[in-house]
MDAnalysis code that builds the backbone (N, CA, C; Angstrom):
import MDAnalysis as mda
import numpy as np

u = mda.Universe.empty(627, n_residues=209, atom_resindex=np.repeat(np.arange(209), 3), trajectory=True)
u.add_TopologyAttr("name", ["N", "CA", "C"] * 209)
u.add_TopologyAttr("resid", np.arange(1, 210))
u.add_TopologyAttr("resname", ["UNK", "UNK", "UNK", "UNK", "UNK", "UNK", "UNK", "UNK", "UNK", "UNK", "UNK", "UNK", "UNK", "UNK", "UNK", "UNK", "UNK", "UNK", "UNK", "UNK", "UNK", "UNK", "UNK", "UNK", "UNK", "UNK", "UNK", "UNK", "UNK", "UNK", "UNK", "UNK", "UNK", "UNK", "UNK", "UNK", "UNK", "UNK", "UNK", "UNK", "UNK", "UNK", "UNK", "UNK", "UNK", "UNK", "UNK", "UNK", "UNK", "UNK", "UNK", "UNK", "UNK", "UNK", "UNK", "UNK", "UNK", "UNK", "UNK", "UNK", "UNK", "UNK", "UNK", "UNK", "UNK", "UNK", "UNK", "UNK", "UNK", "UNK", "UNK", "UNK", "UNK", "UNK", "UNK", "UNK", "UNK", "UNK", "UNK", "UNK", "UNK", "UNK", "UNK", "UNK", "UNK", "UNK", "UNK", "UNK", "UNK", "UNK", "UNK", "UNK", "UNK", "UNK", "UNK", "UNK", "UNK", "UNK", "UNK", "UNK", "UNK", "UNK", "UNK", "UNK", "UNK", "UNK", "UNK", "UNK", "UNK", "UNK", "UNK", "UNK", "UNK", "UNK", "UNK", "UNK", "UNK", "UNK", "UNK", "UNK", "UNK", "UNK", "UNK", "UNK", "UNK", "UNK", "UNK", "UNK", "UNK", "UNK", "UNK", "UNK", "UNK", "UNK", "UNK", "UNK", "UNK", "UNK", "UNK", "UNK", "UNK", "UNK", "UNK", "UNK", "UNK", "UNK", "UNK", "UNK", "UNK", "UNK", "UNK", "UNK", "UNK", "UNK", "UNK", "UNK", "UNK", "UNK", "UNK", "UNK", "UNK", "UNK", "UNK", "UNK", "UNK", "UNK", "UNK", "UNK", "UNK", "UNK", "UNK", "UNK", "UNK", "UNK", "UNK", "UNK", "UNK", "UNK", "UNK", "UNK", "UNK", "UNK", "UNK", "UNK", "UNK", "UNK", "UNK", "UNK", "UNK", "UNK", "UNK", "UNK", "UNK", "UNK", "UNK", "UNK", "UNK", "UNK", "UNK", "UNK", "UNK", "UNK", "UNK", "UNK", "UNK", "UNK", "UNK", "UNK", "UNK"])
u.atoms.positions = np.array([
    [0.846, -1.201, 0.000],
    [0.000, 0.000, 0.000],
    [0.884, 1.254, 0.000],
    [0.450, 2.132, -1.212],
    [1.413, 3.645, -1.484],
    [0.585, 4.430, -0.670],
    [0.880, 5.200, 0.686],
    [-0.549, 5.682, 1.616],
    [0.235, 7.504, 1.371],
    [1.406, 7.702, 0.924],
    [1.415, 8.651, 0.642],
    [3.498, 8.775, -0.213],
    [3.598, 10.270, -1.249],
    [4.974, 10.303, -1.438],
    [5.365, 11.648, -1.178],
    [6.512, 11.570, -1.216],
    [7.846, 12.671, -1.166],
    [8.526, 13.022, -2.232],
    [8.298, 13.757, -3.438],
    [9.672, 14.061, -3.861],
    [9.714, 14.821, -5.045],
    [10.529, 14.768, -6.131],
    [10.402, 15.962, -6.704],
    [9.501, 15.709, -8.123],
    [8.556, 16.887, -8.664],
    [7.541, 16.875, -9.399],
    [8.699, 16.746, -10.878],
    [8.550, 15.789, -11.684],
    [9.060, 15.595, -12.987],
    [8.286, 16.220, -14.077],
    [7.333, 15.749, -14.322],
    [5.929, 16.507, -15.038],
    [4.727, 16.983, -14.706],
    [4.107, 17.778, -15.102],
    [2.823, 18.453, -14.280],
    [2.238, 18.606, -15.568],
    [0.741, 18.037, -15.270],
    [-0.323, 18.690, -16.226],
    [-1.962, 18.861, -15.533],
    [-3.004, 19.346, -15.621],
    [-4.182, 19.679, -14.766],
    [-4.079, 18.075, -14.591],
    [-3.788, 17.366, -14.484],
    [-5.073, 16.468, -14.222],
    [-3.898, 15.351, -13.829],
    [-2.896, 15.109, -13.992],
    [-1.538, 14.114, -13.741],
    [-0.038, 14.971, -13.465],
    [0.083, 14.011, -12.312],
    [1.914, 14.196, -12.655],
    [2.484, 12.965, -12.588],
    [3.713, 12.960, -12.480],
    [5.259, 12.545, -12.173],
    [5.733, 12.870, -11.019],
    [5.994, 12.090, -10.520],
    [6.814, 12.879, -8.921],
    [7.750, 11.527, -8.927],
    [9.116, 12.362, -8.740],
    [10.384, 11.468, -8.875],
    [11.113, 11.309, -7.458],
    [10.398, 10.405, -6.708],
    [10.664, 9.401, -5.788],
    [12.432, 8.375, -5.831],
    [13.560, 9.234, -5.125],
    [14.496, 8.318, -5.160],
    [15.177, 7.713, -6.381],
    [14.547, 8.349, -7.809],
    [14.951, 7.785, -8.993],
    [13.711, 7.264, -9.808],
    [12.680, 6.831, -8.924],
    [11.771, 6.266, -9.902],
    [10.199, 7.050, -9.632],
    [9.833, 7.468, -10.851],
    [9.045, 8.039, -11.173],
    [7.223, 7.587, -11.185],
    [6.784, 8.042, -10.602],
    [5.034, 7.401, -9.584],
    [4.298, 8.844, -10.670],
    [3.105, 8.058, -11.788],
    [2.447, 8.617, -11.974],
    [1.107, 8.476, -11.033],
    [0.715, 10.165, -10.751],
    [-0.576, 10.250, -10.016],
    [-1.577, 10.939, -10.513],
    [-2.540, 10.511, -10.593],
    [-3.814, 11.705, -10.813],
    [-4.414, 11.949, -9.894],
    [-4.504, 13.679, -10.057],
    [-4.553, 14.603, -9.139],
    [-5.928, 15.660, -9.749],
    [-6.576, 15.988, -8.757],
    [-7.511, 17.413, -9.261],
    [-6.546, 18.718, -10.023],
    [-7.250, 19.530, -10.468],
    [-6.384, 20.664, -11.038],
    [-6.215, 21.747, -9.801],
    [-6.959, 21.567, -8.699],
    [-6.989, 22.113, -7.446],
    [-5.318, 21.987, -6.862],
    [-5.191, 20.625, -6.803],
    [-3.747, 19.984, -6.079],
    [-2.623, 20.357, -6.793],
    [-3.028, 20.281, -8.484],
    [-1.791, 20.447, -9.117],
    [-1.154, 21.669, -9.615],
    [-2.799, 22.750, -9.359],
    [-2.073, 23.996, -9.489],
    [-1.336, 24.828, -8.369],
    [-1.292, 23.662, -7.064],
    [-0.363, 23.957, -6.112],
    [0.858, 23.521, -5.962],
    [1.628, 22.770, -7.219],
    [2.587, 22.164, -7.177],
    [3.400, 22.815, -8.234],
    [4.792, 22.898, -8.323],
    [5.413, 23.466, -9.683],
    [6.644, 22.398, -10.134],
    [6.597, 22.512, -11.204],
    [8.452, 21.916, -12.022],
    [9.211, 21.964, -10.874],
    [10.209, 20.628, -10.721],
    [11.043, 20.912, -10.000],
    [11.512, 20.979, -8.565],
    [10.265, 21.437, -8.268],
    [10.133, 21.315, -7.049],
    [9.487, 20.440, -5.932],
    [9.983, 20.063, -4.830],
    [9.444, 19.110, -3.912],
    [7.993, 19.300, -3.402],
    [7.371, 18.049, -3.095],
    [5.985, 18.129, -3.212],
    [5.780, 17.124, -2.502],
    [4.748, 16.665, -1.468],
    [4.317, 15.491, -0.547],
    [3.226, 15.019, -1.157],
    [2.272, 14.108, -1.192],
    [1.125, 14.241, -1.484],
    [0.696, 12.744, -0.672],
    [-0.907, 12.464, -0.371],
    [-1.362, 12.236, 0.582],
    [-2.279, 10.931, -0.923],
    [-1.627, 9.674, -0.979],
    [-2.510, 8.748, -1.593],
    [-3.016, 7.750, -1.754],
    [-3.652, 7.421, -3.189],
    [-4.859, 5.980, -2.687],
    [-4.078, 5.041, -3.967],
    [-3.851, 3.888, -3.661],
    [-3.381, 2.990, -4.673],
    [-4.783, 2.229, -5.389],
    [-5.053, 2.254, -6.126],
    [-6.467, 1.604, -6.299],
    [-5.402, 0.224, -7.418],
    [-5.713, -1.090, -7.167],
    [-5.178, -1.996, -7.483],
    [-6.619, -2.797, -8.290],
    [-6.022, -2.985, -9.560],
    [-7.188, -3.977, -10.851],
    [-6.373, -5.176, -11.663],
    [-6.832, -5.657, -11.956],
    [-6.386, -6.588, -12.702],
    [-5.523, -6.261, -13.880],
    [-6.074, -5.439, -14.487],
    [-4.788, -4.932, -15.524],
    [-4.411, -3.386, -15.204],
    [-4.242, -3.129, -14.083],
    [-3.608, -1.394, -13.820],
    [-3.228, -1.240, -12.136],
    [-2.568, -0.864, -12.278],
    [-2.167, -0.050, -10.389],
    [-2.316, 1.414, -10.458],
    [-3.295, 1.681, -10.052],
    [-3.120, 3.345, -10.231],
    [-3.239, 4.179, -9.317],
    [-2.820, 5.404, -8.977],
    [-2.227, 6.579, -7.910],
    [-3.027, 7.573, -7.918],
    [-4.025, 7.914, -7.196],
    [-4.731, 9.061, -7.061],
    [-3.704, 9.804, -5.662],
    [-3.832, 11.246, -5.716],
    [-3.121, 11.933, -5.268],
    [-3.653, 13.033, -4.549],
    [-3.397, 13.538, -3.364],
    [-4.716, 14.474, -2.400],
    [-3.500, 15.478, -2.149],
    [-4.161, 16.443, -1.587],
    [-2.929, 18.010, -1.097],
    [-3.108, 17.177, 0.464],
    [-3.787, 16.994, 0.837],
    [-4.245, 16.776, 2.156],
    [-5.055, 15.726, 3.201],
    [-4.721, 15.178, 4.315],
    [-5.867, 13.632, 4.630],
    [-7.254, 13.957, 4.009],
    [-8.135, 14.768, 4.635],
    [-9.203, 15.192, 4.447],
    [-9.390, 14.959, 3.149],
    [-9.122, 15.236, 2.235],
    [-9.332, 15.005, 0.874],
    [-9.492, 13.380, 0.599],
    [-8.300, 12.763, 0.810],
    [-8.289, 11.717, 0.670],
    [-9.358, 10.765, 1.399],
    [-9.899, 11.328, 2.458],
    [-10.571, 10.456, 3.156],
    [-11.991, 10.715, 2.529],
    [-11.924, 12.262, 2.492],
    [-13.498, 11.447, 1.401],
    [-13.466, 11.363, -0.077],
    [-12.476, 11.518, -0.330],
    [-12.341, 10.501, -1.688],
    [-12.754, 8.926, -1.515],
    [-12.106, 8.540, -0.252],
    [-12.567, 6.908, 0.092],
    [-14.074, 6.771, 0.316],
    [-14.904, 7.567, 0.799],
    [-16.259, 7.730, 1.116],
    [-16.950, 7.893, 0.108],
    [-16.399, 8.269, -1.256],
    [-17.500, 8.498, -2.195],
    [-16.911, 7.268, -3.024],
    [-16.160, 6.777, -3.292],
    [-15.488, 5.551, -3.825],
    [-16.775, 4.667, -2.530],
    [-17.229, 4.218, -1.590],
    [-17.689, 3.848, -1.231],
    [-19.475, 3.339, -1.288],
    [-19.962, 4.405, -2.346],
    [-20.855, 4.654, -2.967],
    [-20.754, 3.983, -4.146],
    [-22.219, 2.811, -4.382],
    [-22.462, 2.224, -6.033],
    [-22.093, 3.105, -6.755],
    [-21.881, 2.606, -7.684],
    [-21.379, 3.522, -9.302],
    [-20.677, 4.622, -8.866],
    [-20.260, 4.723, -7.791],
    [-18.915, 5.542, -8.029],
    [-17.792, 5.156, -7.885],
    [-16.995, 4.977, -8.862],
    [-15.737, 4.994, -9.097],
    [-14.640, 5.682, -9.172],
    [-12.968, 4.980, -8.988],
    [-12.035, 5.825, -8.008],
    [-12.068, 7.370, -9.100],
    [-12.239, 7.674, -10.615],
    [-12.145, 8.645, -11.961],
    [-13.422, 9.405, -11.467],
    [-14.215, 9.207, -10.950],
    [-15.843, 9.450, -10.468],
    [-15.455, 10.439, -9.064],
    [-15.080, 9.954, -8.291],
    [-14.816, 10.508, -7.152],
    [-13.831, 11.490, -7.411],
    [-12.651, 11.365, -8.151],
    [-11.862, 12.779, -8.186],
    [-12.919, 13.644, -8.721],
    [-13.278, 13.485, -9.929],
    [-14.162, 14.304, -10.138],
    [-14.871, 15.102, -9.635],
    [-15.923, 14.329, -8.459],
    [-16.512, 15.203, -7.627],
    [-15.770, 15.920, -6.932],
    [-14.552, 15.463, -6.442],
    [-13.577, 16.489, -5.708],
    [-12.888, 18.054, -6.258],
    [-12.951, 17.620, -7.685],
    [-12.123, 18.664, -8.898],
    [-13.713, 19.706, -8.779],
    [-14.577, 19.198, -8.598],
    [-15.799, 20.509, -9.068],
    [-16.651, 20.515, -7.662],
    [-16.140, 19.747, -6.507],
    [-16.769, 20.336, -5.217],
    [-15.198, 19.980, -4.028],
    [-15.501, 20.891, -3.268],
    [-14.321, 20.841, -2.294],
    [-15.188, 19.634, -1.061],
    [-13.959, 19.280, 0.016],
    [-14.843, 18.277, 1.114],
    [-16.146, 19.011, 2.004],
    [-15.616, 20.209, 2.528],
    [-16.795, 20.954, 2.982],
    [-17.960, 21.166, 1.865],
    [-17.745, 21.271, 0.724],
    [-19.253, 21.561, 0.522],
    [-20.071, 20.264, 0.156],
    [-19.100, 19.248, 0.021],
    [-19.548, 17.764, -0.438],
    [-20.109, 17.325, 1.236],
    [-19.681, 17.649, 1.985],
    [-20.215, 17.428, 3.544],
    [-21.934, 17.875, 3.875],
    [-21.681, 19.302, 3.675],
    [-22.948, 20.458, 3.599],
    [-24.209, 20.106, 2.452],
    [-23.886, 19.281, 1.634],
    [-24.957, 18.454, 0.341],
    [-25.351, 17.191, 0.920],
    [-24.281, 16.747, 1.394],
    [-24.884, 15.387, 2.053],
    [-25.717, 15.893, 3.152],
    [-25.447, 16.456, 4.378],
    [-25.923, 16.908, 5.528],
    [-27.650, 17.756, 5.013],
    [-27.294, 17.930, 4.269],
    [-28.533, 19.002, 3.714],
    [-29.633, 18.175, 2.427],
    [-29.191, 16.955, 1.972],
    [-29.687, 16.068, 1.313],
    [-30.038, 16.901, -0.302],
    [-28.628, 17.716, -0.687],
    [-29.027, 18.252, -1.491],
    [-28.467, 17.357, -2.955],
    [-29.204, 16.548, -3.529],
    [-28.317, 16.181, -4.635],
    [-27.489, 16.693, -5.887],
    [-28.608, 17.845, -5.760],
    [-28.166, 19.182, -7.073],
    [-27.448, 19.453, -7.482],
    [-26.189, 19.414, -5.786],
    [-24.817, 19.572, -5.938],
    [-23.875, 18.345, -6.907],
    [-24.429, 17.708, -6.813],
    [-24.043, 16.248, -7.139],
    [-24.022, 15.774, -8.971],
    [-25.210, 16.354, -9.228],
    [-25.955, 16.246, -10.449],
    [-25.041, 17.083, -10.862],
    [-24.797, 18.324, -10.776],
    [-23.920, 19.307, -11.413],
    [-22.587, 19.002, -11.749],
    [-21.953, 17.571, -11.287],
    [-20.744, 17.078, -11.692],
    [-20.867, 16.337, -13.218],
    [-20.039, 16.545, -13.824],
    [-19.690, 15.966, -15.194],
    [-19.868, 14.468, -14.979],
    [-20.684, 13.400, -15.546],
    [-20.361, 12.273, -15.266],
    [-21.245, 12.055, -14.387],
    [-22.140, 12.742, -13.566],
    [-22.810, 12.133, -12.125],
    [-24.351, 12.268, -12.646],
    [-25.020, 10.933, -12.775],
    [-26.566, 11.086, -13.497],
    [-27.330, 11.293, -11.938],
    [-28.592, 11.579, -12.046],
    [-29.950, 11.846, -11.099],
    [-29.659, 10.541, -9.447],
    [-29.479, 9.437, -10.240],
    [-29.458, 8.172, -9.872],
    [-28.630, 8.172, -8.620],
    [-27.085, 8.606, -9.126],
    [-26.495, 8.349, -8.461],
    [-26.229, 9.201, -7.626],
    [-26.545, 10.364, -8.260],
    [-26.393, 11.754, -7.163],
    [-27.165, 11.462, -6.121],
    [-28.122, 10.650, -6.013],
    [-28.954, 10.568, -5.220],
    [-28.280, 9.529, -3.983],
    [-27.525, 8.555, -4.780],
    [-27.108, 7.155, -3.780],
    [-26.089, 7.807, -3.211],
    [-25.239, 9.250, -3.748],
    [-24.579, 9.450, -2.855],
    [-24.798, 10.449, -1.701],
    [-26.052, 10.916, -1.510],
    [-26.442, 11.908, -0.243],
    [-26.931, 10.468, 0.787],
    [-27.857, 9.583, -0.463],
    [-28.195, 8.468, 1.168],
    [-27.380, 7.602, 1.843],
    [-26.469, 7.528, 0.818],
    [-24.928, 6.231, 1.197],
    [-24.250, 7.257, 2.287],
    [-23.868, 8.446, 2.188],
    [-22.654, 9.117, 2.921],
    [-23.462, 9.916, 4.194],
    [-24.902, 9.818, 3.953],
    [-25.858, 10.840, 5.177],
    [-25.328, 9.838, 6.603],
    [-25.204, 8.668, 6.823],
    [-24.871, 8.138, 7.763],
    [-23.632, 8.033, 8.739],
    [-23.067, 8.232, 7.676],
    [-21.191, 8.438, 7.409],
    [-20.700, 10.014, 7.926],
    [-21.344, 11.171, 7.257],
    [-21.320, 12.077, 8.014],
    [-22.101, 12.757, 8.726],
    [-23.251, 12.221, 9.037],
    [-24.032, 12.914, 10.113],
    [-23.091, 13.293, 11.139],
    [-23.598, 14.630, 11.572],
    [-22.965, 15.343, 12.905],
    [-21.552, 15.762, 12.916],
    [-20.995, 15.638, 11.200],
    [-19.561, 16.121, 11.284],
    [-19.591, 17.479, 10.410],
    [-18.702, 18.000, 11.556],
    [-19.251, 19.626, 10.496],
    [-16.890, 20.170, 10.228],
    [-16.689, 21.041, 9.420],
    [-15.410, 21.289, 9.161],
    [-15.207, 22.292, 10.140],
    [-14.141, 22.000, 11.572],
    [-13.546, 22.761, 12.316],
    [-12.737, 24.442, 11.526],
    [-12.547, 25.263, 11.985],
    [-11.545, 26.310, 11.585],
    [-10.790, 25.819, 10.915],
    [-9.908, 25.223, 10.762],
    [-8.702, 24.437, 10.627],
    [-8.910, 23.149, 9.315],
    [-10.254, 23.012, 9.620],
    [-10.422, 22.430, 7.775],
    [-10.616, 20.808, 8.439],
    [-10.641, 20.254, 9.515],
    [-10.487, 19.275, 9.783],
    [-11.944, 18.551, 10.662],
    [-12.447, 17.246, 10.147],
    [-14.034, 17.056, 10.682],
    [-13.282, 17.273, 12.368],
    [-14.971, 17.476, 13.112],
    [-14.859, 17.358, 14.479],
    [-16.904, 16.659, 14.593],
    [-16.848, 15.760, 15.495],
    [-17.407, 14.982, 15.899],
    [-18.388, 15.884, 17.109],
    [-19.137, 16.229, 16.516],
    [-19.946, 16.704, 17.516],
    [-21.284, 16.101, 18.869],
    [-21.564, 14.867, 18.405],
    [-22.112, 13.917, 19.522],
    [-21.304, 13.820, 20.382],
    [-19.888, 14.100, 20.123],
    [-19.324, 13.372, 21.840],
    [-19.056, 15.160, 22.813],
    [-19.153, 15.836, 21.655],
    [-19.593, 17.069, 22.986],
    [-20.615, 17.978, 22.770],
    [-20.888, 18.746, 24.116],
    [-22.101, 19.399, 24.504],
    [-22.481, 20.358, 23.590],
    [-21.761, 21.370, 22.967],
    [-22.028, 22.464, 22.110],
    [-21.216, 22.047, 20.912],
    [-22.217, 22.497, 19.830],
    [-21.506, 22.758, 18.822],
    [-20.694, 23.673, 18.223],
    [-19.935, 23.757, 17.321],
    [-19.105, 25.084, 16.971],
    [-19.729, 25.633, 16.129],
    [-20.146, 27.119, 16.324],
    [-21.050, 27.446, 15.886],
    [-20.477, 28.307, 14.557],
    [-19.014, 28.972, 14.728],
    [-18.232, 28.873, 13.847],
    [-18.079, 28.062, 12.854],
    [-17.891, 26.763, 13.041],
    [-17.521, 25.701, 12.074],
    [-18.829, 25.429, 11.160],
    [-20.279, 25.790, 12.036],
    [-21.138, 25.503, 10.841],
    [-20.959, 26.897, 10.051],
    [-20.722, 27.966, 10.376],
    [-20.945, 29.139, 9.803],
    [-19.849, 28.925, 8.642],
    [-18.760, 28.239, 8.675],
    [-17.349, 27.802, 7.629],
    [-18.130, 26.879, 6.651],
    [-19.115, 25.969, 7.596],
    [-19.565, 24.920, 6.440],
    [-20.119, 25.597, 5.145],
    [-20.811, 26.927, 5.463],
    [-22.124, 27.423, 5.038],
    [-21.279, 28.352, 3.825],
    [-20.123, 29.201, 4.487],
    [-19.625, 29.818, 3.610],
    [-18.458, 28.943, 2.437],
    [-18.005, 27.776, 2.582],
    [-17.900, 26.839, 1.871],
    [-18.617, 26.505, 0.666],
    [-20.117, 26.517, 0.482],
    [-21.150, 26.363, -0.141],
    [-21.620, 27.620, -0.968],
    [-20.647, 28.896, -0.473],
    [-20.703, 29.701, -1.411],
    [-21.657, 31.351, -0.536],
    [-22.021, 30.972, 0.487],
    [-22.674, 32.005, 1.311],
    [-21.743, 33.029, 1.897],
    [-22.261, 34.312, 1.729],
    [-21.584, 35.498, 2.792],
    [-20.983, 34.933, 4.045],
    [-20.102, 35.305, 4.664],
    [-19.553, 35.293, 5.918],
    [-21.031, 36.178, 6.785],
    [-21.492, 37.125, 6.676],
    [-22.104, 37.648, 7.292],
    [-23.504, 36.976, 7.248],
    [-24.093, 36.496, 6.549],
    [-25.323, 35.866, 5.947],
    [-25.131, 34.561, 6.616],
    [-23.906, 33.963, 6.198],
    [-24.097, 32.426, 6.955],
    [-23.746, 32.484, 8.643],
    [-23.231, 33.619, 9.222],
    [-23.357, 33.961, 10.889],
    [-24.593, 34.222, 11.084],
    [-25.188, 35.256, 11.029],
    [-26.385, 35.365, 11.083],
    [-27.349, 34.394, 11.064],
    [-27.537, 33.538, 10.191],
    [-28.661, 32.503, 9.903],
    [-27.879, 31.427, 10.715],
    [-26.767, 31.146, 11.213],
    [-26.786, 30.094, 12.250],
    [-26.835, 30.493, 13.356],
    [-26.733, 31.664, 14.001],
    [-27.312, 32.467, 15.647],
    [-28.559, 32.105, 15.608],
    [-28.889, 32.745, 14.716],
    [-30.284, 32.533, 14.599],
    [-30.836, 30.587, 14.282],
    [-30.558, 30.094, 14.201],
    [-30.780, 28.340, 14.113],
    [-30.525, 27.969, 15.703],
    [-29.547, 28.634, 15.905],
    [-28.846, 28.194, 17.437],
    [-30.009, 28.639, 18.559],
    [-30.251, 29.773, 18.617],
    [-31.731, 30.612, 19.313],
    [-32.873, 29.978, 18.927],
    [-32.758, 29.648, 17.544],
    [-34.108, 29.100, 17.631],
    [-34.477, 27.789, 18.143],
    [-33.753, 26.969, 18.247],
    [-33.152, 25.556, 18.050],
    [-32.948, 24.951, 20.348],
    [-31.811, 25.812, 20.211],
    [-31.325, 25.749, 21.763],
    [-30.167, 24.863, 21.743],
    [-29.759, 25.277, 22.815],
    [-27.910, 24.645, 22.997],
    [-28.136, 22.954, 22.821],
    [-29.101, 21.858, 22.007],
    [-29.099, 20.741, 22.522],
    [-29.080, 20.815, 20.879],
    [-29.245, 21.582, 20.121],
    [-29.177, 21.050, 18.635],
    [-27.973, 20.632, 18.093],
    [-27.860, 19.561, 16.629],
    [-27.001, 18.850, 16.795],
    [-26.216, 19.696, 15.436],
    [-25.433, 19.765, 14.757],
    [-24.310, 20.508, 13.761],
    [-25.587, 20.023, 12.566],
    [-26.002, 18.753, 12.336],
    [-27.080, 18.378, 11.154],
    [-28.270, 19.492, 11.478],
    [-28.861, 19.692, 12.591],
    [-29.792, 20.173, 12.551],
    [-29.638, 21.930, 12.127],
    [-28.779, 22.110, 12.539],
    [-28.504, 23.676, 12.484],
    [-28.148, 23.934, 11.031],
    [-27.187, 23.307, 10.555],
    [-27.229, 23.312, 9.201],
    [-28.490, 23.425, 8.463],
    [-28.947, 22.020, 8.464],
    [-30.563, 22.193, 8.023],
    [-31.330, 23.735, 8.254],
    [-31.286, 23.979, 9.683],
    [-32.070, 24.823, 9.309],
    [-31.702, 26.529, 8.468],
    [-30.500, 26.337, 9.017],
    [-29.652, 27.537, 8.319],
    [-29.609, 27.577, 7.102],
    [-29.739, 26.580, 6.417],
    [-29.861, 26.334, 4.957],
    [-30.972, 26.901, 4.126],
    [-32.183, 26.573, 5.080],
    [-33.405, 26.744, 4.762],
    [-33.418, 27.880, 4.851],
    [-33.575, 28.900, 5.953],
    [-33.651, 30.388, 5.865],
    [-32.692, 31.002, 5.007],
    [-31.566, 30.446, 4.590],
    [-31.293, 31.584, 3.685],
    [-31.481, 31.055, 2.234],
    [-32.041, 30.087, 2.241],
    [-32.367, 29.856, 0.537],
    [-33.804, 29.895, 0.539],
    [-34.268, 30.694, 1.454],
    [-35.697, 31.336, 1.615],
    [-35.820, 32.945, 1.647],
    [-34.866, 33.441, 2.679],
    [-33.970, 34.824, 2.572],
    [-35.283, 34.701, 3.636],
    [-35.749, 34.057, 5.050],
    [-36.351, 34.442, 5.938],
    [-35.627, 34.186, 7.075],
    [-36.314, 34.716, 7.738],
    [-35.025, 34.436, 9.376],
    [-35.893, 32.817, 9.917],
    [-35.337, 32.374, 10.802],
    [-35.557, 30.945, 10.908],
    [-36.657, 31.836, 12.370],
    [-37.520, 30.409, 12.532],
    [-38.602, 30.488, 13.763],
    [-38.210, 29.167, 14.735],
    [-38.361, 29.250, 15.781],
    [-38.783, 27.329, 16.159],
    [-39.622, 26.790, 15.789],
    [-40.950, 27.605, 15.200],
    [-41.537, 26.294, 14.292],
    [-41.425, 25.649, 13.145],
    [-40.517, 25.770, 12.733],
    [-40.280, 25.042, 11.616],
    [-39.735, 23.925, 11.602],
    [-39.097, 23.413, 13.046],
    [-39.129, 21.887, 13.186],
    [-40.302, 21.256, 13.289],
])
């Protein structure tokens, strides 16, 4: 198992490199995200998945764990495959692929090159279980919110602006989820409802649970 490499980038193009490992050269495919962070020449780490077939060994390549780990989560999903899953990664980042699942939005999903109705769909119900209650800390990294009392109310407000919302718009509409809601709501629920009021442009109530 190749779980991650070191060394210097030989060739670069959007979508593959070369990284020259000790003399021998590891092609990887990479998003154009990862690779437009890498240059000629220069040293480069990268964080990866060996996917092993009968006629191929092949190297997908992450900037970061997080990436990689839900790369494994949507690879985990029928009809998606390891070319399938970069994909979704190249045209959605992990936070907003988190915030679609959490929010059961497939739309996001459908909007990938390659991703029909079907499957967009198997992947909000396959991964809703998987990430319930994980929302992206400051720092870009899940945090597990069942095992403590409050949620970060920050981190949903990161989820929200992830997805493309104001900084000010997505604070607002989660104070307001949090007030409406009370300190026992869970990172899914607040989302949810934060979602709703601003793709309504109303302020949230408690009755709307």
């Amino acid at each position: 198992m190749i779980a991650s490499l070191t060394g210097t980038v030989f060739s670069l193009t959007q979508h593959q490199l070369v990284i020259d490992v000790s003399g021998v050269g590891y092609q990887v495919f990479v998003t154009p995200q990862t690779s437009s962070q890498l240059r000629l020449g220069e040293s480069a780490r990268l964080h990866t998945a060996l996917i092993v077939r009968e006629d191929a060994f092949t190297l997908f390549g992450f900037a970061n764990q997080e990436e990689l780990e839900m790369f494994d989560l949507l690879r985990s999903v029928t009809g998606v495959g390891p070319k399938s899953a970069l994909g979704i990664l190249a045209a959605l980042t992990a936070d907003q692929i988190r915030v679609a699942v959490l929010s059961e939005d497939d739309a996001a999903f459908r909007s990938v090159s390659g991703i029909g109705p079907k499957t967009a769909k198997l992947i909000t119900v396959t991964l809703a279980g998987k990430l319930k209650g994980l929302v992206p800390t400051p720092a870009g990294r899940p945090s597990e919110d069942s095992t403590t009392p409050k949620v970060d109310l920050a981190s949903v407000s990161l989820a929200l602006q992830g997805l493309g919302w104001p900084e000010r718009s997505a604070t607002q509409a989660v104070r307001e989820a949090a007030s409406a809601l009370g300190s026992g709501a869970t990172a899914d629920a607040l989302l949810r409802s934060a979602l709703g009021a601003l793709g309504s442009g109303k302020s949230i109530s408690g009755g709307d649970e």
